[in-house]
C-alpha positions as CSV (number, residue, x, y, z in Angstrom):
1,X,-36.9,-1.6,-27.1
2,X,-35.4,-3.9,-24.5
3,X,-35.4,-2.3,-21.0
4,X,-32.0,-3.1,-19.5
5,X,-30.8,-2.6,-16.1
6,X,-26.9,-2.5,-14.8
7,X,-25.4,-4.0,-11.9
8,X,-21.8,-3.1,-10.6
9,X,-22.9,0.5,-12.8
10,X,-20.1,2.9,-10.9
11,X,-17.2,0.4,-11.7
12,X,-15.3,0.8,-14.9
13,X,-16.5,-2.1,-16.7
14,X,-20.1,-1.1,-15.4
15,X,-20.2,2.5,-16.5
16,X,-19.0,1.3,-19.6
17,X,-21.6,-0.7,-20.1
18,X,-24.4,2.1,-19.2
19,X,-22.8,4.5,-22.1
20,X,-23.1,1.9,-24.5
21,X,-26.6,0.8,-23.5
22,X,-27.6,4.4,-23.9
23,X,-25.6,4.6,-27.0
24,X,-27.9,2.1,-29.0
25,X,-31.3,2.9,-30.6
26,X,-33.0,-0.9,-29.5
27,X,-32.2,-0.8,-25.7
28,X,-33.4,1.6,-23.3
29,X,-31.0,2.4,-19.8
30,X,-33.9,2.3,-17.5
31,X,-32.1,1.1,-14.0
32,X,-28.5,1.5,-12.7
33,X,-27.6,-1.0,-9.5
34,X,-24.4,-0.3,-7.0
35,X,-24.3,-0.2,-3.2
36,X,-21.5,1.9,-3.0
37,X,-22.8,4.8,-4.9
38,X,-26.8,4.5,-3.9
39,X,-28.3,7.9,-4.2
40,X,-26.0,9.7,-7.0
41,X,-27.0,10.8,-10.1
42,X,-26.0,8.7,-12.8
43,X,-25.3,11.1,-15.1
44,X,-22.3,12.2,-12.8
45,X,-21.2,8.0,-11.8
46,X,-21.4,7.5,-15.9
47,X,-21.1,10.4,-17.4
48,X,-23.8,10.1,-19.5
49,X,-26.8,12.2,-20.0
50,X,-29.3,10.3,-18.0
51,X,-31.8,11.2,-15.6
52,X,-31.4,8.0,-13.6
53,X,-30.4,7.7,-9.7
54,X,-28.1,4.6,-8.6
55,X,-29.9,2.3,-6.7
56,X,-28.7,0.6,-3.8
57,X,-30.6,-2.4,-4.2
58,X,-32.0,-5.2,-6.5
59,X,-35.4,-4.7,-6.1
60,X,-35.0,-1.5,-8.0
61,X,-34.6,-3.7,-11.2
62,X,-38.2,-4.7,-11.6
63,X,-39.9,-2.0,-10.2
64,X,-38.3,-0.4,-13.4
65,X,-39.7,-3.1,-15.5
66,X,-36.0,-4.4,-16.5
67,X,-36.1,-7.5,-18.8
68,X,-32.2,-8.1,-19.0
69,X,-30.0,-7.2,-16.5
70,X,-26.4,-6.9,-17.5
71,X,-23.8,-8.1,-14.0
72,X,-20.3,-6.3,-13.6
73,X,-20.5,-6.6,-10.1
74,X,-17.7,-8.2,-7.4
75,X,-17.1,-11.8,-7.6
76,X,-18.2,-12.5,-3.8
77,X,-21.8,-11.3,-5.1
78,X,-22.5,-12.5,-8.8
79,X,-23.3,-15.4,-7.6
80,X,-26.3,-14.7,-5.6
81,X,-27.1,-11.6,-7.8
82,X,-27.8,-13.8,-11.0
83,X,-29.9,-16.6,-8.9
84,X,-31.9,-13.5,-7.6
85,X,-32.5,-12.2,-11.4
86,X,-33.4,-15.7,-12.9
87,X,-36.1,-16.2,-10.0
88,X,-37.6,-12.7,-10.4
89,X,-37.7,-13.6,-14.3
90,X,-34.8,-11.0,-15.4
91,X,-32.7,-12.4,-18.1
92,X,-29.3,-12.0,-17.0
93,X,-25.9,-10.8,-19.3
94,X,-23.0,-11.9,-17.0
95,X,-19.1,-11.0,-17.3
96,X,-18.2,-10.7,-13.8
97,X,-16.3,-13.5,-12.2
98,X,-16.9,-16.1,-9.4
99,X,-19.1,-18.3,-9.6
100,X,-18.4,-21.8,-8.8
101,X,-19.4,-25.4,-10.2
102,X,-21.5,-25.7,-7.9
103,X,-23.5,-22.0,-8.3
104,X,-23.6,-22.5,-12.1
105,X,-25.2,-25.8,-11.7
106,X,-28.0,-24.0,-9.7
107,X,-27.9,-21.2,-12.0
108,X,-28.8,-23.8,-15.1
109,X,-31.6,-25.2,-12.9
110,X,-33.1,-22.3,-12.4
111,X,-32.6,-21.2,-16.1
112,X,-34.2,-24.6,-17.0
113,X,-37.0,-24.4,-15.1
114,X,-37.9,-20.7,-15.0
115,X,-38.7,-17.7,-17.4
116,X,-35.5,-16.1,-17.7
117,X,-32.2,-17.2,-19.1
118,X,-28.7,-16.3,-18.2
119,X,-25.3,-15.6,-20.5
120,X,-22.3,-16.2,-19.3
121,X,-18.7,-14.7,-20.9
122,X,-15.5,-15.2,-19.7
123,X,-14.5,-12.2,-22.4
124,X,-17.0,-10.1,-23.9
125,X,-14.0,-9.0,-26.8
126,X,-14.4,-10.7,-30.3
127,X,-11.1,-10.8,-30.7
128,X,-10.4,-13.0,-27.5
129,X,-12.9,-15.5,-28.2
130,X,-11.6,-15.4,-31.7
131,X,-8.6,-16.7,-30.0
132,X,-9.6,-19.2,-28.0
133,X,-11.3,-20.7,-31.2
134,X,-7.7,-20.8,-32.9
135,X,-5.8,-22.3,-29.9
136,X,-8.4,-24.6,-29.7
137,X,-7.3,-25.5,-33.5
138,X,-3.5,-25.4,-32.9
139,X,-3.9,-28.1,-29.6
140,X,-5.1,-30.3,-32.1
141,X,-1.5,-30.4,-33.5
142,X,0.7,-29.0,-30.7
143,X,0.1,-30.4,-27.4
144,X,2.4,-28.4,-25.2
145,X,1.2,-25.4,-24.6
146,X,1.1,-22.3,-21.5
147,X,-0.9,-19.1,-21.0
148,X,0.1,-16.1,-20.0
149,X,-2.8,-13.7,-18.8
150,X,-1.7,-9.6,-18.1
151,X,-4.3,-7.6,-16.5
152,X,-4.2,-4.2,-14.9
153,X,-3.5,-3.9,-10.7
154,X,-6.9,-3.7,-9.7
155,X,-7.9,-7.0,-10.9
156,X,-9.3,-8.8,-8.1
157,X,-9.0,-12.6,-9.4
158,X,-6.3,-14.2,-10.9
159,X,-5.5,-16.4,-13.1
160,X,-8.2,-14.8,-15.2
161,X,-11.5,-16.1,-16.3
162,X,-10.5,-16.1,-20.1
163,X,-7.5,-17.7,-19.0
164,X,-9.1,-20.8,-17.3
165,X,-12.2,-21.2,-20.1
166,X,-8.8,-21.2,-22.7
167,X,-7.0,-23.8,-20.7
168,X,-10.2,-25.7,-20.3
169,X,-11.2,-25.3,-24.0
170,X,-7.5,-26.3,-25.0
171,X,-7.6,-29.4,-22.5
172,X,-10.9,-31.0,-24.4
173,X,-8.9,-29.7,-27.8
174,X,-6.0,-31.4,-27.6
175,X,-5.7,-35.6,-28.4
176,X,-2.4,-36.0,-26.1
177,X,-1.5,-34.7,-22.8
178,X,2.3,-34.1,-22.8
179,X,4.4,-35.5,-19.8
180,X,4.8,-32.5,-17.3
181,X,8.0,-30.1,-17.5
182,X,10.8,-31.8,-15.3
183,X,12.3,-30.0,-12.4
184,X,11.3,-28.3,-8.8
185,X,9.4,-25.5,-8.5
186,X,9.6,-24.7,-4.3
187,X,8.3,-20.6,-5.4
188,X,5.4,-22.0,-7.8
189,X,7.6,-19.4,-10.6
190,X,5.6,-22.2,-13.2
191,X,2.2,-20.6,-12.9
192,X,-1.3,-22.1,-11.7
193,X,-2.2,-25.8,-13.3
194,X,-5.5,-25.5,-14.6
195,X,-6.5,-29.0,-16.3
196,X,-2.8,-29.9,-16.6
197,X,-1.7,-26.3,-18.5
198,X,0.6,-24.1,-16.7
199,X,-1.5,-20.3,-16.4
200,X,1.2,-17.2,-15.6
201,X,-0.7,-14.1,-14.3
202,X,0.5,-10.5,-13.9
203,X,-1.0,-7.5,-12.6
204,X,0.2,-4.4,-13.5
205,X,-0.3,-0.6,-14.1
206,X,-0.8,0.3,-17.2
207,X,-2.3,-2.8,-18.5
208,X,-6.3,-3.9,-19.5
209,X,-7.0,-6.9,-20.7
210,X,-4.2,-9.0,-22.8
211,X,-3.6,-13.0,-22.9
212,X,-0.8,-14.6,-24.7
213,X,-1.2,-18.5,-25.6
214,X,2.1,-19.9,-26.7
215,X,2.4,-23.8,-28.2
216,X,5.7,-25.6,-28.9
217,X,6.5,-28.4,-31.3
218,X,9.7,-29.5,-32.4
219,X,11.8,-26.7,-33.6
220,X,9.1,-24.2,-33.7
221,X,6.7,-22.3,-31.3
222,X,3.2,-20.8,-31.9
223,X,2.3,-17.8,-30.4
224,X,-1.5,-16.8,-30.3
225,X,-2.1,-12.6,-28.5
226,X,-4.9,-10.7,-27.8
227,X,-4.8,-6.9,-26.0
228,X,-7.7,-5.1,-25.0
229,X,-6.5,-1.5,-24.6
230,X,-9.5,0.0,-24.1
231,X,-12.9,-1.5,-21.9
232,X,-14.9,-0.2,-25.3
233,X,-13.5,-3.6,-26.9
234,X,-15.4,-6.1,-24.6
235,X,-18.8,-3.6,-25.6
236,X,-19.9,-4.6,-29.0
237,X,-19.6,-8.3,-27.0
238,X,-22.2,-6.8,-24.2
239,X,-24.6,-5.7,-26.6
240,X,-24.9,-8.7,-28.9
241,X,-25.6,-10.4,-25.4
242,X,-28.3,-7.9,-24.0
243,X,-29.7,-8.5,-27.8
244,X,-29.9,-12.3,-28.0
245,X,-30.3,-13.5,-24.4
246,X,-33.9,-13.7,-24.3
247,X,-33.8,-16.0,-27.6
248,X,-31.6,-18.6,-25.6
249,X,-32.7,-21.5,-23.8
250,X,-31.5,-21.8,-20.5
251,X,-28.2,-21.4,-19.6
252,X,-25.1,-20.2,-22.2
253,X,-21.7,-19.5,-21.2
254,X,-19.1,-18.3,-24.2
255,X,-19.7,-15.3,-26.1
256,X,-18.9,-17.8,-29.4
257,X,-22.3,-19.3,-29.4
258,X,-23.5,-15.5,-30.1
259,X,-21.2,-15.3,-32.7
């Protein structure tokens, strides 16, 4: 049994993540972490049969002997949250956004030189990182190339995470970078450049998860989609990654390697 604990546990992705912790035979729920629900029962932030409390702070993670820690929490926290697990020896599952450069060099340090390794995953879906594997194939052969990224309202960071690690895996892909589109853009209508690859985002009602990467050649175009239209898709991700992070060494980011 792996003892797993969850942070960000009353958000959507983070309750999500405690039913399908508890759903699975090998890993046992045994800590739930969020500020802004501290002191309810879990069973009523999850709805799940449990007989857990949310805890309002970290150090409730290895008083209950948690060996991975899975991170759902708000971007201006992840950060610090994962340092803290890796230097208390907690293995850490990550899909939240915002770390920087900088933070994820310190985060491989302490990976490196400590007990405890950390996972990173700009998607926990199979089928997205299935399709960043085949738009890294297609930039091979068609260099021009933009993302568009839909995510529901409530999304707090834009362009997405998924969207940048495609552009980045696309920009290493491809064996010529195409002369820029022509023209003005004074109300930046042409998206985010991320590594010279125009990134669209919307937020709307209505929506989860869904990223479109569209190519064009001469007299053709390539379109590449994922949707998400449920959380349950990114779970099956989350649990190979609770599985297998204690068998890594140091620091992995891209739920691919797992794959």
């Amino acid at each position: 049994m792996i003892r797993v604990g969850v942070l960000g546990a009353a958000g959507r992705m983070g309750s999500e993540v405690c039913r399908a912790v508890a759903a699975e035979d090998d890993l046992e729920l045994v800590c739930a972490v969020d500020p802004q629900r501290a002191g309810e029962p879990l069973a009523d932030v999850a709805r799940i049969d449990s007989d857990l409390e949310v805890a309002g702070e970290l150090d409730a993670l290895p008083t209950a002997g948690v060996e991975v820690a899975v991170d759902f929490s708000l971007p201006k926290v992840v950060g610090d949250n994962v340092e803290w697990l890796l230097e208390h020896g907690i293995h850490a599952v990550v899909g939240a956004t915002g770390i920087d450069d900088d933070q994820l060099e310190r985060v491989r340090a302490l990976a490196t030189d400590g007990d405890a390794n950390a996972f990173f995953a700009p998607n926990f879906a199979i089928g997205a990182v299935l399709l960043m594997q085949m738009a890294e194939l297609a930039a091979k052969h068609l260099p021009h190339v933009e993302i568009i990224e839909l995510h529901h309202d409530r999304k707090v960071d834009a362009p997405s995470g998924t969207a940048l690690r495609t552009a980045d895996l696309i920009a290493a892909a491809r064996q010529e970078s195409p002369e820029p589109v022509i023209g003005e853009d004074p109300g930046g209508s042409r998206g985010a450049d991320r590594a010279g690859i125009r990134v669209h985002a919307l937020r709307l009602p209505g929506l989860v998860a869904h990223q479109e990467v569209i190519f064009g050649g001469q007299g053709q175009t390539l379109t590449i989609r994922h949707d998400s239209m449920d959380r349950s898709s990114f779970m099956p991700g989350v649990v190979l990654a609770v599985r297998r992070v204690g068998d890594l060494d140091g620091c992995v980011v891209g739920l691919e390697h797992l794959l």
